[in-house]
N, C-alpha and C positions, 0 to 999 in steps of 0.2 A: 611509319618510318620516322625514326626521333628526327626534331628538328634542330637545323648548326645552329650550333653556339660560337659568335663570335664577337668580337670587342674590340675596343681600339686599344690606345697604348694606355690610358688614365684610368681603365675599367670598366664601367659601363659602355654598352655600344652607343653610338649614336644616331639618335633618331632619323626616319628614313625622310623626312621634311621635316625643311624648317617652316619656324613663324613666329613671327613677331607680335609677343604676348605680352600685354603688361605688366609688371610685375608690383605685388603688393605688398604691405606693412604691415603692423602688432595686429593693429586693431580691425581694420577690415579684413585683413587675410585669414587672422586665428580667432582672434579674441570672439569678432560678433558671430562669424560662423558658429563656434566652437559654444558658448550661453546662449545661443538660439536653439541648437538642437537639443541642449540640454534642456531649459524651459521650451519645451514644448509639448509635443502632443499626450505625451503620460500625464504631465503637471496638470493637463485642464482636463483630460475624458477620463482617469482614470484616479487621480489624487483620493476623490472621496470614495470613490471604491476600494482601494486598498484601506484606506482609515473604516470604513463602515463595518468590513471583512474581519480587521486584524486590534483595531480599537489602539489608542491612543501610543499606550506602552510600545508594542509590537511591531507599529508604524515607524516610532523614532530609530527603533534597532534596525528596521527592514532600510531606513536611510544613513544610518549610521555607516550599518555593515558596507552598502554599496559602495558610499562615497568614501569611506575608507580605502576599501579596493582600486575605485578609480585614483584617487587621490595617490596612492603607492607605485601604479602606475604612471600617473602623470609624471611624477620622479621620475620615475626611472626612464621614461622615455626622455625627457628633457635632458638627463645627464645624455643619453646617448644623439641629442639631438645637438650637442653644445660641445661634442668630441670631432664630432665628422661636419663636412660640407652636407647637406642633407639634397639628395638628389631626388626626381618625379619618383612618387610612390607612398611618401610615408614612411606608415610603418613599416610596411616591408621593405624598404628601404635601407631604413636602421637594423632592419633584423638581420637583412641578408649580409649586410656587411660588418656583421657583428659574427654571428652562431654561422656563418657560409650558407652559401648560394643553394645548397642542399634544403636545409631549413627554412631559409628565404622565400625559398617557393614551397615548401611543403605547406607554409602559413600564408603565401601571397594568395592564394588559389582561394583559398577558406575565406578572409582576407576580401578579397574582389566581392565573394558571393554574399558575405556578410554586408555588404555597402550596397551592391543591387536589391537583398532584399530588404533593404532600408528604406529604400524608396517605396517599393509597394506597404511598408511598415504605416509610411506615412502618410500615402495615399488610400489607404481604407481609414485612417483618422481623419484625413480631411472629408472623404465622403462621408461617414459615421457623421462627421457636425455639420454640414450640408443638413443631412436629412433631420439632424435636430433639431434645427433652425425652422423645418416644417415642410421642405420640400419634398413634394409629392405623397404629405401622408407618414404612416406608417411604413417603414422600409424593409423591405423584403431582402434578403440573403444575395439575391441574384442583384438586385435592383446598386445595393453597395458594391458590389463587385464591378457593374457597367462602369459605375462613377470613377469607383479607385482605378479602372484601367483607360478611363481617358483623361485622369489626372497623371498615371503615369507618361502616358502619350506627352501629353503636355512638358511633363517638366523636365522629359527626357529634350524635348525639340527647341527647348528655350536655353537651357546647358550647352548641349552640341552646338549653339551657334555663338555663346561669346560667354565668360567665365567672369568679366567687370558686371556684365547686366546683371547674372545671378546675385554677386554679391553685394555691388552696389542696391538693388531690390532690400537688403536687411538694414540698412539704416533706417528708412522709416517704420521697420517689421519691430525694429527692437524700441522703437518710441512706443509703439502699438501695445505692447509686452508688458512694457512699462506701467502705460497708462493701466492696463486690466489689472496689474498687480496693485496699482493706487486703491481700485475702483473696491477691489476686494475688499483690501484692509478698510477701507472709509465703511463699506457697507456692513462686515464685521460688527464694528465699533459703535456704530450707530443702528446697528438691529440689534444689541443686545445681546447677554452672554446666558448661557446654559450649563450644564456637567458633561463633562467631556467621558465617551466610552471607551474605557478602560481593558473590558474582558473582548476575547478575541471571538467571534459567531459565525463567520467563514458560512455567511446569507446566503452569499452569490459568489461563494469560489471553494466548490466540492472538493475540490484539489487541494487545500489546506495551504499551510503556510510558505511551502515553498513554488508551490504556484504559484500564487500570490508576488515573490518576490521573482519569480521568471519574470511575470508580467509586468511589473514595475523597473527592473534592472536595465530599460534601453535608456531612459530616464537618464542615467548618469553616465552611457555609454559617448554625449556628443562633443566632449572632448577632443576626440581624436575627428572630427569635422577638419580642425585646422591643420592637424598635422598631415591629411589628407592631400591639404594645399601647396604641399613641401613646395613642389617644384615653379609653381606661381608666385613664389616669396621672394623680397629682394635680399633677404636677411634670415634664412631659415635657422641660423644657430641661435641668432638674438631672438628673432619672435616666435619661434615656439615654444620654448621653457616660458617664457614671460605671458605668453598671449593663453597658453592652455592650463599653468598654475593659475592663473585671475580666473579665467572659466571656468576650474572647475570649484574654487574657491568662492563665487558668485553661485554657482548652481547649490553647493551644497549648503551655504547660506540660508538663502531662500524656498530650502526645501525641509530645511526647520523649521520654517516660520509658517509654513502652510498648511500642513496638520496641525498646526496649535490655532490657528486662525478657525480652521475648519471642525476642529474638534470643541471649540468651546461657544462655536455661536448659537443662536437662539433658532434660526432660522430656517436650520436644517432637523432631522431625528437623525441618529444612526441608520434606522430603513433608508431613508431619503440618501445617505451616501452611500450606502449599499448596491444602491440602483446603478449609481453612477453615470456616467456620460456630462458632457457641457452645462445639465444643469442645475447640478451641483456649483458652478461657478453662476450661472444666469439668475438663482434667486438667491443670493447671497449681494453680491457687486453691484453698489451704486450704478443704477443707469441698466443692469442687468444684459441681455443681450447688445446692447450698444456698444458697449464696449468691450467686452470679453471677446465678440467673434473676432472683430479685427484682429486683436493678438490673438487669439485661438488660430485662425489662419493663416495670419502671417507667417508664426511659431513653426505648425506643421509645414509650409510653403518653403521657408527657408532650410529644416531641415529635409526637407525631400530634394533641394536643390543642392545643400550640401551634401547628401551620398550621392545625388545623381551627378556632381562635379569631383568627387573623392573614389568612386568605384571603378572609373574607365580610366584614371590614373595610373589607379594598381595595374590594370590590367597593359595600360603602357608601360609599364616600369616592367612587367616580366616581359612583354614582346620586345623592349630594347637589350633585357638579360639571356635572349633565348630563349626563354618558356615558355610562351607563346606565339604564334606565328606571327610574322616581320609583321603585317598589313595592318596589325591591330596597335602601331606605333604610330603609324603616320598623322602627320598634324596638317590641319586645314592652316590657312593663312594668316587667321588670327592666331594659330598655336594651339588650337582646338584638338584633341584626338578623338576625331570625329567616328572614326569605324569603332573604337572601343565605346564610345558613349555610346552608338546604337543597338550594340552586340548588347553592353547591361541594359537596355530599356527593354530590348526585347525577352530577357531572363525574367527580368521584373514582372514582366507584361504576362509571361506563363507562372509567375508565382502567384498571384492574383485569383488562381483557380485554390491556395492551398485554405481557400477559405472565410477568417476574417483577423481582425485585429487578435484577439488574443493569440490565433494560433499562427503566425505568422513575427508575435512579440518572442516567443519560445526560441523560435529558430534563429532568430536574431541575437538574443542573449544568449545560447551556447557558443554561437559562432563569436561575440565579440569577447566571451573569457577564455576560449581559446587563443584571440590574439592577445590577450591581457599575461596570460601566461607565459607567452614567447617574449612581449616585453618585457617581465620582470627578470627574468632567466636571463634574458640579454646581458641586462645590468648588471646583475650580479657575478652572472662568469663573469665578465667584462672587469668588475673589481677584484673579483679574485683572482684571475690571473695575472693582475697587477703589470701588464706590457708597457712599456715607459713609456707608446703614442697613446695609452689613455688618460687624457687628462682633460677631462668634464670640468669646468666653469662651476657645473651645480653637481655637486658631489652626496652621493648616497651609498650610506652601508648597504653592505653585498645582503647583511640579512633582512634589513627593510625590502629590499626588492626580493629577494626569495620567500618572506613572509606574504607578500601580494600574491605571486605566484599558488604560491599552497592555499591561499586565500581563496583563489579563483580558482582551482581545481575542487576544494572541497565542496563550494557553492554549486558549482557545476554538476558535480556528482548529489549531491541535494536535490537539485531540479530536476534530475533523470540520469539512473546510472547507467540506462541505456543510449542515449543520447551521449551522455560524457563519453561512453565506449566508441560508439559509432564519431565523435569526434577524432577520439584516439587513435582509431585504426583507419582513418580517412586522412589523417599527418603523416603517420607511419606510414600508410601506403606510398603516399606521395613522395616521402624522404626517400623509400626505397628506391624509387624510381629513377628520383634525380641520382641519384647514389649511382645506381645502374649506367649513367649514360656517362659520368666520369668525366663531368663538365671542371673544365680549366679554367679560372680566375685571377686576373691580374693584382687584386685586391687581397692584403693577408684579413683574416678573422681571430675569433677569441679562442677558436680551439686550440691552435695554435700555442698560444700565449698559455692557456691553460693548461697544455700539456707539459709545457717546460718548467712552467709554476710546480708542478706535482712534479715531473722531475727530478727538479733542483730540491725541492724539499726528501724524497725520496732519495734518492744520492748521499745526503747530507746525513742520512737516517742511517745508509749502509754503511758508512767509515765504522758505524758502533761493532757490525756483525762480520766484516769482510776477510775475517782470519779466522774464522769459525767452519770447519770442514762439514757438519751438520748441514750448513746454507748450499754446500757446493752444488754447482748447476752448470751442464756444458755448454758455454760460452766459446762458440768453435769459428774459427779463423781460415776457411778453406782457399788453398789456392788452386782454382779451377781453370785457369787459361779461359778457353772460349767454352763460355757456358750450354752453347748449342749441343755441343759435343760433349761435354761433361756435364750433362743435365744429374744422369744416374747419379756421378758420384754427391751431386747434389742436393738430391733426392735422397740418398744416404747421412748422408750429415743431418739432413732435415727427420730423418727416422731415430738419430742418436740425439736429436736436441727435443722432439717431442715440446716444440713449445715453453719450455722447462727455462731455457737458455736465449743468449741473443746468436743467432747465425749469422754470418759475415761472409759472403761471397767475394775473392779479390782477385782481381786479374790484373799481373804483371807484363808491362808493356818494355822492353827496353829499348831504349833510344835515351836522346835528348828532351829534357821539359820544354824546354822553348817550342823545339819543334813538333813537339808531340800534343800538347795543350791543348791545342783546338780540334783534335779528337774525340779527348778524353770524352768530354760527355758525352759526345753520339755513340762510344761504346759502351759507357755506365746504360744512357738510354735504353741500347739493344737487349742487355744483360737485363735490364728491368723487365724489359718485354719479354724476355726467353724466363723468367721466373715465374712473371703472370700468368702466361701460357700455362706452365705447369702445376700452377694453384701451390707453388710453394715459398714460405714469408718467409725472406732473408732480406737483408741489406746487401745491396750492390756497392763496389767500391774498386776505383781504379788508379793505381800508381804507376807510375813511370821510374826505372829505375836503369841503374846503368848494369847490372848483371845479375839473373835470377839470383843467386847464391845468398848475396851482401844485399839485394833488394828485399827477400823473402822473411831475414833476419831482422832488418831492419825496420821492416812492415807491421810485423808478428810487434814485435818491442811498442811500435805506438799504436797500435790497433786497440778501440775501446775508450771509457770514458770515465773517471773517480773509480769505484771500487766495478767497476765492470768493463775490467781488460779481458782480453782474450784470454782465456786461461788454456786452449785445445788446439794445434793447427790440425790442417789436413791434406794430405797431399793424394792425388792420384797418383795410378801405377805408373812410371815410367816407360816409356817407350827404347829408351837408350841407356846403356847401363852407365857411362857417365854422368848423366842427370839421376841415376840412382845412388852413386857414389856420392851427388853435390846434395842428394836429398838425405843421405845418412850424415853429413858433415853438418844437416840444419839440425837433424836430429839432436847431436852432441851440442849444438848451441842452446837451442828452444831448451834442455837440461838443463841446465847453468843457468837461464831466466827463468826456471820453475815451471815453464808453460810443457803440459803434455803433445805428446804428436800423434798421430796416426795416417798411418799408407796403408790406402785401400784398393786392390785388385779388383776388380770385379767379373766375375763368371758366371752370371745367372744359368745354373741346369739345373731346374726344377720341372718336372714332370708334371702334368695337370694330374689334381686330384693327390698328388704322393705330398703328406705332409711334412714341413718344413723341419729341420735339426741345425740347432746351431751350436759348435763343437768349441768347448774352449779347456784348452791347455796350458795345465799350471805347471810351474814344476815348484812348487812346495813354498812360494813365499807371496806377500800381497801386494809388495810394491805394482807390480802391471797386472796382477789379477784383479784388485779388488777394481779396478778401470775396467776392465777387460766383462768381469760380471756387470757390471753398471751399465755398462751399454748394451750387453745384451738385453737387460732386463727395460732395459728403454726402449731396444729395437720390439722386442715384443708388446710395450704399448702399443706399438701401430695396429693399424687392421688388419692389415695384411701380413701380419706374423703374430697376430693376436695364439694361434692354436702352435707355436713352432714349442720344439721340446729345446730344451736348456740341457746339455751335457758338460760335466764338468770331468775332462779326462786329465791323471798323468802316467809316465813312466818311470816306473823305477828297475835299478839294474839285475836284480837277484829278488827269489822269494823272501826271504829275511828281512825286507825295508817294506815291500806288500802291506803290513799289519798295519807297521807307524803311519802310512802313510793312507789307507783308509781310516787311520781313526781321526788324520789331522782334516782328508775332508770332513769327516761325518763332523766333529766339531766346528768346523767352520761353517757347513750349511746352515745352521739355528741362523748365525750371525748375520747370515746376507737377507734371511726374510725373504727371499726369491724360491719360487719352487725350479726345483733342477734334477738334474740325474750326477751321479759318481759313479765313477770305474777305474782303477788301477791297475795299470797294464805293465807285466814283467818284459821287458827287451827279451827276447830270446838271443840266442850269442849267435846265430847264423844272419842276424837281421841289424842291419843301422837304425837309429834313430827315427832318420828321419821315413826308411821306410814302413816300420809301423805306425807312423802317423797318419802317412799316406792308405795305408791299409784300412786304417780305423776310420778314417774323415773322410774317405775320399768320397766320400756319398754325400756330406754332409752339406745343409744349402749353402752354411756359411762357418768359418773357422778360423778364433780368433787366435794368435799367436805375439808372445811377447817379443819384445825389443828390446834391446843394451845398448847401453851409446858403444858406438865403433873407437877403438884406441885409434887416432892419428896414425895414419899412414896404413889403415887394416881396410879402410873403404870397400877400394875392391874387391877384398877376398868375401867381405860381410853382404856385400851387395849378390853374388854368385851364389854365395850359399842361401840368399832368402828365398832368389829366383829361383834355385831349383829344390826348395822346399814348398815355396808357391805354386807351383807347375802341378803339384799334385792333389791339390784344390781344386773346391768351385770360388767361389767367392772368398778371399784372404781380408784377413783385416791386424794388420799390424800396430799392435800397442806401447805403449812408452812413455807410463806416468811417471812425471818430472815434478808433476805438481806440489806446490808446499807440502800436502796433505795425501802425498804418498805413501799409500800400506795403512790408511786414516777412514777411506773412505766406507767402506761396508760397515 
């Protein structure tokens, strides 16, 4: 059963407890969280492993490439962090009120799982240097897996109880970091330098080069630690641009200086980094194990602390948006969201079985350049549809942030184009779904903006072509009264417009505005719903006027937008021949403003199984024929008169005009490109007009007939004589091209 979505007045809902949480600054909130998870657990179990694998050259690209990407990112999230108030959640946060609530969650979900399993990421790195350090021996498979799941335990039960302990814990983690990075370079420099390997040997990593760069790419992912913290921030516009550009400015820094360090000392071989693990750092660094575990530990500790503080976030930020169940909002006293931190420890807790470090580094990196991609796309719709509330502080071209994007899809698909698939169709899914439930937003986004963007440029493009009858497309204006009821004729207009055109559904209400106004919408509303219902795309639209007639005329004239007015109305069949008389006097107007008309009867008798004919009668010129063909040939794109046959009848008075008047069809069929039938039928003298029409069509599903504007003061008489030419129908469809591009169009 979908779960309600529901909000206050400001957009998001509000959380179901309060609590009184302290809120933090640049530096403890973004900055330390944010260069701890960066230097950490890759930088010290893994660093010489990818250098030992990939060799010097290959190395600097394998960090170039990353921290490019991150760094494109960091942009773009910053600008979009520096436009909005940034509320619990992060990145999804920015996304969802960016690209809408659809995508929001298609990525918040990926998002969550990508932070929970961060934690067990980080927790088999801290076991893995536990047992390097010497405990209990050589470590067994299972024996890492005990450790990393009671280190999960752990860091899940320290987080769920207070959010200052976690982060206050990095101030001394980052002196710690420090000190081991001194200890390196000291021990470098004074053990002497060697030739650094160059060519790439891929020892211990079968999987070649872009293995290699899966397993290194969490490394630069911990950036987004701080913007994790959105909602603990006392200033999240100001310290996340500032606190997450220094971080990832600091990480990528120092992750140049580390294969150069490691690659030209004396101290290690290439096999020796190959091996990889902590001791690579332990016989290198002054002091060796003394000082590196600290930072080694600390590193991992605080990044395990900042996804186990940044993943039950997200998952409150979509239970405050509805996509999640309420329960997993609620905050303990401190402001804790205690049921979501234990929902991810226990995910974490069952990811732990997927292994070890490397395979567990994999699922991690897919999942974080999927959010990498939704950030740059943010930014860049965001600049291109140029909305006049976007205005970012820290401003980045729309193609800097699309270049990320494509950055991080191609890397992705590098690492595994099955994985990048299964990411693909794991968003899509998601989007569909939200999509499906038709959730309401008080909050506008960039679609929006983007759409008008293209719009307006599009608009601007058609002034070039819009007296061009080649372009013509039926752009139809129907007046349908109560759409319940005039669904059909509805559905007819939607068979002559074929998507081709804009449809415009309008129901005239007469009365007063004043007093009518606060209807209108609840009947535009209704009208919406009675189109959804019948799966067919029009525009709803509702005027009040003071009498059909001069309401209709007047509607018709402003309906539309730059070069896409209405160029078609449409009337149903009248009930009262009054209203047929007032609907032939619209007729004579709609002429004179160039806009065509058509009134359509409707008489469905079609027999199951007897295929469809649709009868149209010329009488010898193109002004309402070559309309008159055009719709049929439109009505028969549909499905359901995909097999109907095309009859092109006239009459002429005597055998003597018979000839001229099959050769002027047969000449005319080349020109319409429609396949059709002709037949030339002589009046016989004992028979009217109109009853060899009847004779001929009466069968027919449907049968188009032209229109003349009525002389003033003829209404009547034009009105009687349609009706009892209609009468001998099934379905009538009355034509009346007015259009500039009358007798133009075939």
């Amino acid at each position: 059963m979908p779960l309600p979505i529901t909000r206050n007045q400001d957009g998001p809902m509000t959380t179901m407890a309060t609590g009184s949480a302290r809120k933090f600054g640049t530096f403890l909130g973004v900055y330390t969280p944010s260069v701890l998870t960066i230097l950490g657990l890759i930088m010290y179990l893994r660093f010489g492993w990818v250098l030992g694998n990939l060799g010097l050259p290959l190395t600097l690209l394998v960090v170039v490439t990353a921290s490019s990407i991150t760094f494109i990112t960091a942009l773009s999230a910053s600008a979009l962090s520096t436009n909005i108030r940034v509320g619990v959640g992060g990145e999804y946060y920015m996304i969802s009120r960016s690209l809408g609530l659809e995508l929001g969650g298609a990525i918040g979900i990926p998002l969550f799982l990508c932070r929970t399993l961060s934690i067990t990421f980080y927790s088999f790195g801290l076991a893995e240097s536990i047992f390097a350090l010497g405990l209990g021996g050589e470590a067994s498979p299972v024996a890492i897996q005990a450790v990393a799941a009671g280190i999960v335990i752990l860091t899940t039960a320290i987080s769920g109880k207070s959010a200052e302990v976690a982060l206050k814990m990095q101030v001394p983690i980052m002196i710690a970091v420090g000190i081991s990075l001194v200890a390196l370079i000291i021990g470098v420099v004074s053990g002497g330098f060697g030739s650094a390997e160059v060519t790439p040997t891929f020892r211990t990593a079968p999987g070649g080069y872009w293995f290699v760069f899966a397993v290194f790419f969490p490394a630069v992912t911990g950036f987004t630690a701080g913007i994790g913290m959105s909602g603990d921030l006392e200033d999240p516009q100001r310290s996340i641009p500032k606190g997450t550009l220094l971080a990832v400015v600091t990480g990528a820094a120092v992750y140049l200086l580390i294969p150069l360090l490691l690659a030209f000392t004396a101290r290690l071989s290439p096999v020796d980094l190959a091996d990889g693990g902590v001791a690579v750092w332990t016989r290198v660094a002054v002091l060796g194990a003394w000082l590196v575990f600290p930072g080694l530990w600390g590193a991992i500790l605080s990044s395990a602390f900042g996804s186990a503080l940044g993943g039950p976030r997200v998952l409150q930020a979509l239970a405050n948006d509805g996509l999640a169940p309420r329960f997993l909002g609620k905050l303990t006293r401190t402001g804790q969201p205690a049921i979501a931190t234990a929902v991810s420890g226990a995910i974490a807790l069952v990811a732990v079985l997927l292994g070890g470090l490397n395979e567990v580094a994999r699922f991690v990196t897919i999942l974080f350049l999927t959010l990498y991609v939704t950030i740059n796309l943010s930014a860049a719709f965001e600049k291109l549809a140029g909305d006049p509330s976007y205005r970012p502080t820290i401003r980045v071209p729309w193609y800097v942030s699309l270049l990320g994007s494509l950055g991080a899809i191609a890397v992705m698909f590098m690492i595994s184009p099955l994985a990048c698939l299964a990411a693909v169709v794991l968003e899509g899914a998601l989007y569909v779904y939200l999509r499906r439930r038709a959730m309401k937003k008080r909050w506008g986004d960039v679609r929006a903006g983007l759409w008008v963007t293209l719009t307006r440029f599009a608009l601007l493009q058609l002034r070039e072509h819009e007296d061009d009858p080649r372009n013509w497309r039926p752009h139809i204006l129907i007046f349908a009264g109560d759409t319940a009821k005039r669904i059909g004729l509805v559905r007819l207009g939607s068979w002559f417009n074929q998507n081709r055109g804009i449809l415009t559904v309008c129901r005239l209400v007469q009365g007063d505005v004043a007093e009518l106004a606060p209807e209108m919408r609840e009947i535009k509303a209704s009208m919406s719903e009675d189109l959804e219902r019948e799966n067919l795309v029009a525009f709803s639209e509702v005027n009040v006027v003071p009498d059909f007639e001069s309401g209709a005329i007047n509607v018709a004239q402003a309906n539309g937008i730059a070069g896409l007015h209405s160029n078609t109305v449409m009337f149903g069949w009248p009930e009262k021949p009054e209203r047929f008389e007032s609907q032939l006097r619209i007729v004579r107007a709609m002429s004179r403003l160039r806009k065509s008309t058509i009134i359509a009867r409707l008489n469905w008798k079609i027999e199951p199984g007897q295929r469809k004919r649709i009868d149209i009668w010329w009488r010898g010129k193109q002004r309402n024929g070559d309309l008159m063909l055009l719709l049929a040939y439109l009505l028969r794109l549909n499905s359901d008169w995909k097999d109907a046959r095309i009859a092109l009848r006239s009459i002429v008075s005597n055998e003597s005009k018979r000839e001229q008047a099959e050769q002027d069809l047969a000449d005319l069929v080349p020109s319409t490109r429609i396949k059709l039938e002709t037949e030339v039928i002589v009046k016989p003298a004992d028979k009217t007009v109109i009853e060899v029409m009847h004779e001929t069509s009466g069968d027919a599903s449907m049968v188009f007939l032209g229109l003349m504007d009525p002389e003033p003061g003829t209404e009547a008489e034009n009105a009687r004589r349609l009706a009892e030419m209609a009468a001998g129908f099934n379905t009538t469809i009355l034509v009346r091209n007015a259009g500039e591009f009358a007798g133009r169009l075939i």
